[in-house]
Structures are given as structure tokens and as C-alpha cells.
MDAnalysis code that builds the backbone (N, CA, C; Angstrom):
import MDAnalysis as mda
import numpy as np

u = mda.Universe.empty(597, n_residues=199, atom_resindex=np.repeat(np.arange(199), 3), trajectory=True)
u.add_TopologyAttr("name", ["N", "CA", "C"] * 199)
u.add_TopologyAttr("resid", np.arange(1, 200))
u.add_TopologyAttr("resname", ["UNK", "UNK", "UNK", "UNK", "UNK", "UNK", "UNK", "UNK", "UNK", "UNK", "UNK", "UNK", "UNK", "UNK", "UNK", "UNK", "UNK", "UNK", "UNK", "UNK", "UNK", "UNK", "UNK", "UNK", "UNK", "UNK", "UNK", "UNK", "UNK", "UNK", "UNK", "UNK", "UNK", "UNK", "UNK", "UNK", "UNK", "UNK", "UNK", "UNK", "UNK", "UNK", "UNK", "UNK", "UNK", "UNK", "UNK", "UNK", "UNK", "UNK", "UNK", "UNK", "UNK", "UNK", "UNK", "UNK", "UNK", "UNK", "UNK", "UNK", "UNK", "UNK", "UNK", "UNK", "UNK", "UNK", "UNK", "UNK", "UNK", "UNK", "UNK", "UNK", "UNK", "UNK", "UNK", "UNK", "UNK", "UNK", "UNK", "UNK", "UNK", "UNK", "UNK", "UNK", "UNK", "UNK", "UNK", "UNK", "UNK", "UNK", "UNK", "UNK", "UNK", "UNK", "UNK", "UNK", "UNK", "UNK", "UNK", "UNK", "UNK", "UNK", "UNK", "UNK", "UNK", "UNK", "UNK", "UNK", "UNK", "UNK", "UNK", "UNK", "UNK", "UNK", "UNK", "UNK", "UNK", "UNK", "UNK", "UNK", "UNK", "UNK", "UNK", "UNK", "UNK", "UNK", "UNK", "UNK", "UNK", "UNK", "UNK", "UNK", "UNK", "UNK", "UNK", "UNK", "UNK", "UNK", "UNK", "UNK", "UNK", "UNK", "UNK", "UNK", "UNK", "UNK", "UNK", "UNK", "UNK", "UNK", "UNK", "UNK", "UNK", "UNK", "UNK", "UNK", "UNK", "UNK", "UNK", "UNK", "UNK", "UNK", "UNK", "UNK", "UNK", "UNK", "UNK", "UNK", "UNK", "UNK", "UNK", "UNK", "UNK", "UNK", "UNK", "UNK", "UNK", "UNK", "UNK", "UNK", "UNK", "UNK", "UNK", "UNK", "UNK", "UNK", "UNK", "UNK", "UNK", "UNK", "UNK", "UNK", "UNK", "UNK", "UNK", "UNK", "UNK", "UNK", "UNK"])
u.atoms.positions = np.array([
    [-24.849, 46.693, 73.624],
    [-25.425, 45.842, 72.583],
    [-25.038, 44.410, 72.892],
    [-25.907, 43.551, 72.678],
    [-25.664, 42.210, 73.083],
    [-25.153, 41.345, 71.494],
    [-24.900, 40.066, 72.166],
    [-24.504, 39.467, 70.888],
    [-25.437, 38.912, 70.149],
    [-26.399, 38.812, 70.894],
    [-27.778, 38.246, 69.666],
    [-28.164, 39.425, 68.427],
    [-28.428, 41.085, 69.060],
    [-27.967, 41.689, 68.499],
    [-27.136, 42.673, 67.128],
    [-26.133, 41.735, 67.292],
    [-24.779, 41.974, 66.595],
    [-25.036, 41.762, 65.647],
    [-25.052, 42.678, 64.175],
    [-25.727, 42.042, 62.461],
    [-24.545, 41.486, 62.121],
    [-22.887, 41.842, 62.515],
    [-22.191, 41.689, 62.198],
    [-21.507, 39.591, 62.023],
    [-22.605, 39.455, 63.540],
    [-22.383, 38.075, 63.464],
    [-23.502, 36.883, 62.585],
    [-23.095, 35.557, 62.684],
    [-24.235, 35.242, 62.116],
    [-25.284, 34.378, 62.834],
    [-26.396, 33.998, 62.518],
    [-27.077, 33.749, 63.208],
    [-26.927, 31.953, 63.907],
    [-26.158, 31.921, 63.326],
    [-25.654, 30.244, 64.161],
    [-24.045, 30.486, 64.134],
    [-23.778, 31.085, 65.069],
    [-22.529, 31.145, 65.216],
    [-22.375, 30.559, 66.131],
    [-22.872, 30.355, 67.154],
    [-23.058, 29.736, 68.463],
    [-22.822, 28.225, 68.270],
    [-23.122, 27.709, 67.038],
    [-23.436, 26.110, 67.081],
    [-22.048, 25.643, 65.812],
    [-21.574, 24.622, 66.627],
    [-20.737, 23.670, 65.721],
    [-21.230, 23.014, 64.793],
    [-21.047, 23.391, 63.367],
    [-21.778, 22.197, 62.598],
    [-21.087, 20.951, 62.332],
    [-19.625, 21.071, 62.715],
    [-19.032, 20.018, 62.587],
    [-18.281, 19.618, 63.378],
    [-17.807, 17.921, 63.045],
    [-16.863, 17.287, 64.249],
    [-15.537, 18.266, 64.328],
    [-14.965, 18.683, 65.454],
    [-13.278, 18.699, 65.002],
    [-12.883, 17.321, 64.958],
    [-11.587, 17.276, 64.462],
    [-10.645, 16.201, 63.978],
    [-10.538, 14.741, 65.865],
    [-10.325, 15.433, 66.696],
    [-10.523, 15.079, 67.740],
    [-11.809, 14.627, 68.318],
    [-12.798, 15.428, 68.025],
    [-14.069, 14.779, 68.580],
    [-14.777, 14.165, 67.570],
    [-13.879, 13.667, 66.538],
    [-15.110, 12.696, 65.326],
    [-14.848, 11.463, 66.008],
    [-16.100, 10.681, 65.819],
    [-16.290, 9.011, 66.257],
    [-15.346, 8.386, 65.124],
    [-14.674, 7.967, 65.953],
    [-13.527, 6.984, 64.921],
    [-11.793, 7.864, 65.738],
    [-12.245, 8.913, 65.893],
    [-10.786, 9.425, 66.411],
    [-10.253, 9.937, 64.994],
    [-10.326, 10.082, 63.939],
    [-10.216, 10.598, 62.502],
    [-11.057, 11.205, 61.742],
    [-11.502, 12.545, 61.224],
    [-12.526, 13.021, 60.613],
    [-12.321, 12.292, 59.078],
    [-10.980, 12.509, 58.537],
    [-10.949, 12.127, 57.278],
    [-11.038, 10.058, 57.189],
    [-11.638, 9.468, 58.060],
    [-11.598, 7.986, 57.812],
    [-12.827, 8.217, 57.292],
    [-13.294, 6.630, 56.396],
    [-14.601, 6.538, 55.601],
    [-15.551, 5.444, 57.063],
    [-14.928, 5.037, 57.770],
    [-15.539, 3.941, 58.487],
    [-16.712, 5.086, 59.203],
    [-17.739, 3.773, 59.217],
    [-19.306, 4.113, 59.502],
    [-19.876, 5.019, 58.840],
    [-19.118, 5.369, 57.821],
    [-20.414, 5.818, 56.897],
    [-20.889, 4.930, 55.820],
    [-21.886, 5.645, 55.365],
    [-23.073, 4.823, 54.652],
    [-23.115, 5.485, 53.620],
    [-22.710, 4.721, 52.394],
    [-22.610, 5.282, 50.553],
    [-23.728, 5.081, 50.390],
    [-24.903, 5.680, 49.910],
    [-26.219, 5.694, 48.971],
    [-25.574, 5.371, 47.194],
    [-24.301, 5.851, 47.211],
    [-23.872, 5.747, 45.744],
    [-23.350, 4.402, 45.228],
    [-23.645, 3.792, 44.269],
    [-22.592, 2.562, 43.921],
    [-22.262, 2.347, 42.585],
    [-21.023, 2.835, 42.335],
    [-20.708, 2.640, 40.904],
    [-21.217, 1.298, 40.026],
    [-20.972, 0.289, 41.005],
    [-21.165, -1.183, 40.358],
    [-22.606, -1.214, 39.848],
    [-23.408, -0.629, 41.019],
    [-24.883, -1.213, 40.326],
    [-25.192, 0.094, 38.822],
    [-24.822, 1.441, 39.185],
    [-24.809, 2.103, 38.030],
    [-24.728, 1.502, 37.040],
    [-23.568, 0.718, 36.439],
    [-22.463, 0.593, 35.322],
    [-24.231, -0.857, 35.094],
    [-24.726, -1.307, 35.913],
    [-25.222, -2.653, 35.550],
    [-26.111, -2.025, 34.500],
    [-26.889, -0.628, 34.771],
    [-27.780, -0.652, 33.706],
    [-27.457, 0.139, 32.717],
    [-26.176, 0.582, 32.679],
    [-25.164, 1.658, 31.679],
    [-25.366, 0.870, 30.586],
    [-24.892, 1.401, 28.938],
    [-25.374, 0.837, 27.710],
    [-23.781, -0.457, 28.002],
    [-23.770, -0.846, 26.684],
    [-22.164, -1.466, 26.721],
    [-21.144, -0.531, 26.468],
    [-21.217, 0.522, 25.465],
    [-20.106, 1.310, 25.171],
    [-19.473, 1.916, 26.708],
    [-20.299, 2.449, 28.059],
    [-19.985, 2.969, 28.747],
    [-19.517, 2.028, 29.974],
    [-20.063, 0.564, 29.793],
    [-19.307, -0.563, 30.457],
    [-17.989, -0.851, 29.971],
    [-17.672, -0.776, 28.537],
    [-16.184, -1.207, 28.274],
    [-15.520, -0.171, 28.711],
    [-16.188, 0.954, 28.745],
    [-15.155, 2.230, 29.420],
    [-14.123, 1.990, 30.724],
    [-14.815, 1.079, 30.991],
    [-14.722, 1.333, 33.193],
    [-13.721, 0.161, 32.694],
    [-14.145, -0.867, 32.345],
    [-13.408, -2.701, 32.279],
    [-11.955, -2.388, 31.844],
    [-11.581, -2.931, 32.511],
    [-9.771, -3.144, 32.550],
    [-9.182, -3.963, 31.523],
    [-8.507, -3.045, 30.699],
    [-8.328, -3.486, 29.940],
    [-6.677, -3.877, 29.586],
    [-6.260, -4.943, 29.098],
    [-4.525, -5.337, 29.032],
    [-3.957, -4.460, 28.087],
    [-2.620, -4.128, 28.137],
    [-2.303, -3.455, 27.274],
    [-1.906, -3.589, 26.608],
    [-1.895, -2.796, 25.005],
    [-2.194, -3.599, 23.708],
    [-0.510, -3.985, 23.361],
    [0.351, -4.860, 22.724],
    [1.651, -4.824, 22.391],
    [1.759, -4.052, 20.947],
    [2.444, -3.764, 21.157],
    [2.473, -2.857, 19.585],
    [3.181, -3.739, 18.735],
    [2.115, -3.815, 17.287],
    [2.501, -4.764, 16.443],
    [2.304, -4.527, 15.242],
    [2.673, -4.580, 14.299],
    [2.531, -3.936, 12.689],
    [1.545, -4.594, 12.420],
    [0.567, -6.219, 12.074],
    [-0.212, -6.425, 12.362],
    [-1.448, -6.093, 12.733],
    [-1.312, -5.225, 14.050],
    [-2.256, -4.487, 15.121],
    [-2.689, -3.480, 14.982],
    [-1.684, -2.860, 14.378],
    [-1.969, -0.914, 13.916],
    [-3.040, -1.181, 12.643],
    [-2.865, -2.088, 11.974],
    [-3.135, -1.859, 10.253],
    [-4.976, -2.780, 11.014],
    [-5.425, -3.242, 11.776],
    [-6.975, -3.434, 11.934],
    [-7.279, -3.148, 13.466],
    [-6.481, -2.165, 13.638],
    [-7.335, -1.590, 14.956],
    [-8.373, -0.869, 15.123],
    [-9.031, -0.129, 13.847],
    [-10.320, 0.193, 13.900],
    [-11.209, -0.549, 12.270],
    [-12.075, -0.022, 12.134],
    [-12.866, -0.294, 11.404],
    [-12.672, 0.232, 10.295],
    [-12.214, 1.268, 10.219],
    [-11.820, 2.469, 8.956],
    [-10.035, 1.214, 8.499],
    [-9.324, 1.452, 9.097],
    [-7.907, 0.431, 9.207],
    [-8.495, -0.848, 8.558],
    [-9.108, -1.859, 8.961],
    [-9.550, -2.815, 8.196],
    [-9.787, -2.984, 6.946],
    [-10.949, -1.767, 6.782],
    [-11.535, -1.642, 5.369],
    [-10.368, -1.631, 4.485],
    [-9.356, -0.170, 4.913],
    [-8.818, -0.129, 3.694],
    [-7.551, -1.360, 3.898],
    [-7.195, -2.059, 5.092],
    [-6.361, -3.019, 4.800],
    [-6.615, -3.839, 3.746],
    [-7.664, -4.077, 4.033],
    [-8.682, -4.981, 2.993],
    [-8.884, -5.022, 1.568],
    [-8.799, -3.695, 1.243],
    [-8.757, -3.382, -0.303],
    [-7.822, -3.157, -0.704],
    [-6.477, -3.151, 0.120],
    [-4.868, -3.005, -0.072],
    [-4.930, -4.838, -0.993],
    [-4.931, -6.072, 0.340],
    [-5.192, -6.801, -0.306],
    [-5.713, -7.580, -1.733],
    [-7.280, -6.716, -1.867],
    [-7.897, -7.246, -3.119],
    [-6.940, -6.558, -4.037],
    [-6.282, -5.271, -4.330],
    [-5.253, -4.764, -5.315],
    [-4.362, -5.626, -5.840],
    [-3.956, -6.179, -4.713],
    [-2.657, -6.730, -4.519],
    [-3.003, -8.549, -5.264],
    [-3.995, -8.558, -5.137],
    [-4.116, -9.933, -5.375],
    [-4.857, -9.782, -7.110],
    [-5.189, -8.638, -7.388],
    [-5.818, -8.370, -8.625],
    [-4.818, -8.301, -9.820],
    [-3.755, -7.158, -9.274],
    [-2.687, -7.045, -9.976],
    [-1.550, -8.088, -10.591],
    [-1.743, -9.138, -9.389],
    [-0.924, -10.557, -9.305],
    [-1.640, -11.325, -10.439],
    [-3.106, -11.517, -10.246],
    [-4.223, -12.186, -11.010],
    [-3.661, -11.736, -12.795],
    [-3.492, -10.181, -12.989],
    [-3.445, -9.606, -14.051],
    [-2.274, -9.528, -15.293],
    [-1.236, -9.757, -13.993],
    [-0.304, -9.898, -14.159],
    [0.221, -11.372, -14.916],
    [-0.347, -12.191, -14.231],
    [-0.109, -14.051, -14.586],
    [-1.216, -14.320, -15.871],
    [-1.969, -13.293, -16.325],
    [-2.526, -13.529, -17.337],
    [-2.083, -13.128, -18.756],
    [-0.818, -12.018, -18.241],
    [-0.342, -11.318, -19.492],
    [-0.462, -10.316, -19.299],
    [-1.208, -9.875, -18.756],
    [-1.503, -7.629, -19.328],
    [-0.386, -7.002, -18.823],
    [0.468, -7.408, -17.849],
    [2.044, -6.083, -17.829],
    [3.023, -7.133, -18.061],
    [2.699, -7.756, -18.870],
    [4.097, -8.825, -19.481],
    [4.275, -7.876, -20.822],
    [5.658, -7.290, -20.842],
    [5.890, -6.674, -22.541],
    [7.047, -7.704, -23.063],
    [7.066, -9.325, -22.707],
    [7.671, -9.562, -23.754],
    [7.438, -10.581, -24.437],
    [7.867, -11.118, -25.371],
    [7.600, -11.680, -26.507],
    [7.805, -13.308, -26.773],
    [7.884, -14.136, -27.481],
    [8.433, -15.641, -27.531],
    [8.554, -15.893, -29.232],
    [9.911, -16.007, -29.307],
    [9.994, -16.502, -30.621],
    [10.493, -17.562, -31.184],
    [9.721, -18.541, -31.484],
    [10.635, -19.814, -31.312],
    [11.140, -20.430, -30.028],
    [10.825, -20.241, -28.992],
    [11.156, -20.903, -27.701],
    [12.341, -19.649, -26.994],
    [12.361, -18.515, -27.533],
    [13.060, -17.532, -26.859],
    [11.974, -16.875, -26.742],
    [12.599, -16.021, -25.198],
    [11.775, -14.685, -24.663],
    [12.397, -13.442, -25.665],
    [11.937, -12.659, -25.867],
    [12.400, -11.549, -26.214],
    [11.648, -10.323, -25.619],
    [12.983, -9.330, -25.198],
    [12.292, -8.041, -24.860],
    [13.099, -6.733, -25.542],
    [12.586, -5.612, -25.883],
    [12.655, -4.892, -26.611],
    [12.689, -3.521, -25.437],
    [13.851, -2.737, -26.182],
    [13.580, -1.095, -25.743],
    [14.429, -0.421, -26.454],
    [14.318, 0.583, -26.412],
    [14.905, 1.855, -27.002],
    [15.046, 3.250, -26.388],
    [16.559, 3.877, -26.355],
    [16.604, 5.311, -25.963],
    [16.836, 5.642, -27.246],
    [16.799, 7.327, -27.187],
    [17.083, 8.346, -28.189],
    [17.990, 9.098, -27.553],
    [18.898, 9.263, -28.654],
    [20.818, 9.813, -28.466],
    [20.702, 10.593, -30.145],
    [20.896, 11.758, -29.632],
    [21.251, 12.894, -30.746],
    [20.512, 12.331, -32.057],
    [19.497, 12.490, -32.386],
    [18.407, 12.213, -33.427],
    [18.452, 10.776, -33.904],
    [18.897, 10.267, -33.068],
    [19.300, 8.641, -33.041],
    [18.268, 7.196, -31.969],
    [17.621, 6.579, -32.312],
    [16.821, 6.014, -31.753],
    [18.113, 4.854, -31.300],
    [18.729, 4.315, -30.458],
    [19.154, 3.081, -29.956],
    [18.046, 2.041, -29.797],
    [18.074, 0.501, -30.285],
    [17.162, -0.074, -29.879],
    [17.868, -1.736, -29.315],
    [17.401, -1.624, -28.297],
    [18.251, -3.068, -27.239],
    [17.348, -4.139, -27.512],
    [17.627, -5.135, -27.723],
    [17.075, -6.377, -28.403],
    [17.829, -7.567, -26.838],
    [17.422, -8.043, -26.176],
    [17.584, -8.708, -25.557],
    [16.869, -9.994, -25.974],
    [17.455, -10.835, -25.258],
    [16.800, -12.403, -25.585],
    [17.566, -13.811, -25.035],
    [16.300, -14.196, -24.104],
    [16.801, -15.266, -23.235],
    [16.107, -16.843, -23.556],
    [16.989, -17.913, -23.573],
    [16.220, -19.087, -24.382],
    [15.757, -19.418, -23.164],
    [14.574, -20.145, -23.032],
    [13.702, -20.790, -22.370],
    [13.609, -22.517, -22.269],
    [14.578, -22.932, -23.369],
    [15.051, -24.316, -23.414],
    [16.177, -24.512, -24.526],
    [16.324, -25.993, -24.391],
    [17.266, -26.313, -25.076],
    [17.362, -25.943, -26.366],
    [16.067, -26.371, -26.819],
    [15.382, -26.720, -28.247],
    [15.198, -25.043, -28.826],
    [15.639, -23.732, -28.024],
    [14.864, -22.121, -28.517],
    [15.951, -22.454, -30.250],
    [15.192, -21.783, -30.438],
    [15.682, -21.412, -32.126],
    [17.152, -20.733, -32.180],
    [17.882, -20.993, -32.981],
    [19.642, -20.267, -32.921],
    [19.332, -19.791, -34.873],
    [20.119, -18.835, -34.902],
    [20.481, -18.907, -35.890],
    [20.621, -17.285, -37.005],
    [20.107, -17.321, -38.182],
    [19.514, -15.587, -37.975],
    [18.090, -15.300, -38.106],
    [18.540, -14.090, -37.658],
    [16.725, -13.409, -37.262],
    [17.202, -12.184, -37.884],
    [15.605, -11.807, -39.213],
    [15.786, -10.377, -39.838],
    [14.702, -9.768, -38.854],
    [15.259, -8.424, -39.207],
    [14.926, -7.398, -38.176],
    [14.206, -6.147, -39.315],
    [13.297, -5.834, -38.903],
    [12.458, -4.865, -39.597],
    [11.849, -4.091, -38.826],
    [12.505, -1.979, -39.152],
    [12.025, -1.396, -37.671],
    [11.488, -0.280, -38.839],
    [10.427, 0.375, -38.517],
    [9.731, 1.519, -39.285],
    [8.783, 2.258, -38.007],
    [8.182, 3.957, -38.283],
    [7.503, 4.325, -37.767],
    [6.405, 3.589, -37.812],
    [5.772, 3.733, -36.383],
    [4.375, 3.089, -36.507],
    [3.149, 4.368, -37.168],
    [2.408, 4.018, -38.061],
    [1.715, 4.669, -38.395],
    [0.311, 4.154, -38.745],
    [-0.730, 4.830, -39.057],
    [-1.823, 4.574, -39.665],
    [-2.002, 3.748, -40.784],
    [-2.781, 2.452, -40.795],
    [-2.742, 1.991, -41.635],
    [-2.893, 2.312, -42.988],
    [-2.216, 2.197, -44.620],
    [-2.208, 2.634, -45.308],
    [-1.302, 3.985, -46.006],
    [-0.604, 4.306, -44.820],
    [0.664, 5.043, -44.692],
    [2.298, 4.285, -45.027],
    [3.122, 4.998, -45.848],
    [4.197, 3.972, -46.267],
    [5.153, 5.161, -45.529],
    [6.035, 4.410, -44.652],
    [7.182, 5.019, -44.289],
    [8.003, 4.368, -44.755],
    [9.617, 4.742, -44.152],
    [10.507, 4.171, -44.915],
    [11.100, 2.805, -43.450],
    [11.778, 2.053, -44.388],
    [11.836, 0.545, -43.249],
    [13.450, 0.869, -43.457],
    [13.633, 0.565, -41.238],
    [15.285, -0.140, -41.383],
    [15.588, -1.251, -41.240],
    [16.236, -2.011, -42.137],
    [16.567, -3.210, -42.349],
    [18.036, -3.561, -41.250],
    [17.917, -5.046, -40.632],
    [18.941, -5.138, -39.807],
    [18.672, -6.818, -39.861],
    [20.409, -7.615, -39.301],
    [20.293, -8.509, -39.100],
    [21.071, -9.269, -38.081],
    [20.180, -10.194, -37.288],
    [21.222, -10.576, -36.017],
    [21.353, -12.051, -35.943],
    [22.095, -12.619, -34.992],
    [22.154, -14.154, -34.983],
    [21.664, -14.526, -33.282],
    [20.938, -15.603, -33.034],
    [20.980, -15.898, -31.634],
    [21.971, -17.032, -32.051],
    [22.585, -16.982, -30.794],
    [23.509, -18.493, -30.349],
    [22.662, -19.420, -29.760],
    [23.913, -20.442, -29.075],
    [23.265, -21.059, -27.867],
    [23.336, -20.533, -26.512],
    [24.068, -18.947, -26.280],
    [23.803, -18.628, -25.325],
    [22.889, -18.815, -25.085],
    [22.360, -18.796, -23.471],
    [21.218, -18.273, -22.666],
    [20.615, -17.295, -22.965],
    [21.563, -16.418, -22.979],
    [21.419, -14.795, -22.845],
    [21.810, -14.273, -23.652],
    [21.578, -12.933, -24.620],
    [22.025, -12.230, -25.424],
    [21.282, -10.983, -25.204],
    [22.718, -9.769, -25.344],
    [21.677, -9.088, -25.898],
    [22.442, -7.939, -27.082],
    [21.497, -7.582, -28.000],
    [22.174, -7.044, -29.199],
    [21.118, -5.205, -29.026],
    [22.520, -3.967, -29.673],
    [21.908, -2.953, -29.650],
    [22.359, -2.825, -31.054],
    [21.666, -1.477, -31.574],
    [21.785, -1.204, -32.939],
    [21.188, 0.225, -32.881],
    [21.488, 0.933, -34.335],
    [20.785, 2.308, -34.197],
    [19.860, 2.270, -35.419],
    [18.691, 3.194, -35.353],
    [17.737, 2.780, -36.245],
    [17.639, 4.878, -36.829],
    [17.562, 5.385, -37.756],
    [17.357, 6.654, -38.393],
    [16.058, 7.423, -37.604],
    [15.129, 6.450, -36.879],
    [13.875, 7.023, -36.366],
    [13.966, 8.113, -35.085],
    [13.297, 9.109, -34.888],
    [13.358, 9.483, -33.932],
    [11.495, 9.883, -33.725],
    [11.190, 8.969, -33.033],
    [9.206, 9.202, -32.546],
    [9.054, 8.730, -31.399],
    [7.862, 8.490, -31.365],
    [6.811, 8.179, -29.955],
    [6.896, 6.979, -30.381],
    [6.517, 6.271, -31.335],
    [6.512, 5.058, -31.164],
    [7.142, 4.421, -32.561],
    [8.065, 3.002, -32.397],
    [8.227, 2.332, -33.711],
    [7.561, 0.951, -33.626],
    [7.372, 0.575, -35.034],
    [6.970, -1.157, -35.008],
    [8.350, -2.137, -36.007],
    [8.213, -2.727, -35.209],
    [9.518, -3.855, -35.381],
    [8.722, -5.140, -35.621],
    [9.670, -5.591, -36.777],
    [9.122, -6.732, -37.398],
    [10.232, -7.924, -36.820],
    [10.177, -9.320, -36.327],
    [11.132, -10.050, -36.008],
    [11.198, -11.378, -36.819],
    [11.904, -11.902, -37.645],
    [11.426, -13.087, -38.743],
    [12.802, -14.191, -39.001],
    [12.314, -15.714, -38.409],
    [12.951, -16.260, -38.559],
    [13.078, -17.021, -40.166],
    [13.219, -18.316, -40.409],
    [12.826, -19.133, -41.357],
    [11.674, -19.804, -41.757],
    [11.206, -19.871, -40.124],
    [9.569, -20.279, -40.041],
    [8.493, -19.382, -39.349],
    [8.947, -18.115, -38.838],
    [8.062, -17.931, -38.450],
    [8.382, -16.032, -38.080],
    [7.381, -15.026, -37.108],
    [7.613, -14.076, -37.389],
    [6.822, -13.310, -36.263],
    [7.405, -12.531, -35.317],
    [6.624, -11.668, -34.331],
    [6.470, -10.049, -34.757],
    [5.517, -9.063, -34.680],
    [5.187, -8.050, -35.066],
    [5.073, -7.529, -33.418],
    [6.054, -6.481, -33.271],
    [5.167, -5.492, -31.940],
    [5.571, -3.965, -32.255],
    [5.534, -3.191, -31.047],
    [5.360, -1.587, -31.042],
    [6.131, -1.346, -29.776],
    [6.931, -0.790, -29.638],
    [7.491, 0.119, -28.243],
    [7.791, 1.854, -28.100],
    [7.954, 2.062, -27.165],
    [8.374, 3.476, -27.369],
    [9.441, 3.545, -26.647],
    [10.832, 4.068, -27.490],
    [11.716, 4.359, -27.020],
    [11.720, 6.040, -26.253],
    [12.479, 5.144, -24.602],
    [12.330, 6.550, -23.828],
    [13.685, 7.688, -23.912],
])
């Protein structure tokens, strides 16, 4: 049997399809010299959209910055953004009065609170003058449940003095124990009405 023959072989066995390493032009099979690229990334990328051009483009690398994290995308912005308007709303809301709970009587601040101790309402009367001229002297004190108008509870009567301290502050115990009381505050000339809830 001859080798043409032979099923076992194949039918170009006879022929080299390729250089060996030794007989490639250049003296190197694996060098790129003298060949000819049909391919070119560069002109590709020219008619690529933009998203797939910024892909390839070299880009510096970012420093990490608290700053940087909080508008690095679009979603990050937004809500940075409305962090802001909060922040500047609350400030706005704030300088107008609505989470101010305290009071002015006569040229004093006054602020008010109360705990509850064994069926006992405590109520802290603080009060800071705001000038020279704040009012000194006594102040009646009138504390009752707050209720529906036309409802008579019973009133605790109390009485305190401001100085010329700055600062004062006076506690006392009142018979109430609720959600909420109203306190009456009354100088010689004049008289503040509010509501708190002792916690």
C-alpha cells in the first residue's frame, strides 16, 4: 500500500503550511514586522458613539474626596441637593419661630419643662435676661390642666422672683399629673399664657 493510499493519513500531509521558527522572514515567527493590520482600533473608536469613546480615553485617577463621593453620579447629586434644600428650609423655619419653644417676658427669655416623679409633675422654669433693662422682681405663676374650653379645673398657684442675675432657674412641684398643662406667667404689667408637656 502506498502512502497516497493510506486513509490513515491526511491529504496534505506532504505540505508545510507554516514557517518554522527558523525559516520565517525576519528570523522570528512570533515578531509583528512586515505584516500588514487590515484592523485599526483608532479609526474604529472614530465612528464609535461617545459613551464607547470615553471607554478607551485615559483617564486620571480620581483622589478620593468627601466632596467627590457625595456628586459622582447623577442619582448622588440629586439627593445631595435636596439634603441641602432641607437644610436650608429648616434653618429658614427655624429663624422664623416654628421650633423656638421659648418665650419673652418683659425683656427675659423664658423656657419651660416638666418631668413627672411619683404622681408629681416637677416643673423647671428657667430664665435668661436679654438686657439690662429685662424685668426683676415677682412673677405669679398659674399652672392648671389644659383643657377644653369651658371646662374648670382646679389652678396651682405659685410665686417666684427674677433678680438681676443673667440666669435663673427655679423648680417647683405642681399636684398635676397629664399630657399636657397650661401655665399662666404675670408680672405687674403684663402676662404670657403657654402649654407644655411634661416628659
Amino acid at each position: 500500500m502506498s502512502e497516497e493510499s493510506d486513509p490513515a493519513k491526511r491529504p496534505n500531509a506532504k505540505y508545510n503550511l507554516s514557517y518554522p521558527d527558523s525559516s520565517y522572514p525576519g528570523g522570528n515567527a512570533s515578531e509583528e514586522e512586515g505584516l500588514t493590520f487590515h484592523y485599526s482600533r483608532a479609526r474604529r473608536l472614530e465612528s464609535a458613539p461617545k459613551e464607547v469613546r470615553s471607554l478607551y480615553e485615559e483617564k486620571k485617577p480620581n483622589r478620593l474626596s468627601f466632596f467627590g463621593v457625595l456628586v459622582a453620579d447623577k442619582p448622588r447629586r440629586t439627593l445631595f441637593v435636596i439634603i441641602i434644600l432641607l437644610c436650608l428650609a429648616i434653618l429658614a423655619l427655624s429663624q422664623f419661630g416654628y421650633f423656638d419653644t421659648t418665650y419673652t417676658l418683659e425683656g427675659n427669655k423664658i423656657e419651660i419643662s416638666g418631668t413627672i416623679f411619683e404622681d408629681t409633675t416637677i416643673v423647671i422654669l428657667k430664665k435668661t435676661a436679654n438686657n439690662a433693662q429685662a424685668y426683676t422682681g415677682a412673677v405669679e405663676i398659674a399652672v392648671s390642666v389644659a383643657v377644653e374650653p369651658g371646662e374648670i379645673n382646679p389652678v396651682f398657684a405659685h410665686r417666684v422672683y427674677f433678680t438681676l442675675e443673667n440666669q435663673e432657674v427655679y423648680r417647683f412641684a405642681v399636684p398635676f399629673v397629664t399630657g399636657e398643662l397650661l401655665m399662666v406667667l404675670q408680672t405687674e404689667t403684663n402676662a404670657i399664657q403657654l402649654k407644655f408637656k411634661p416628659e
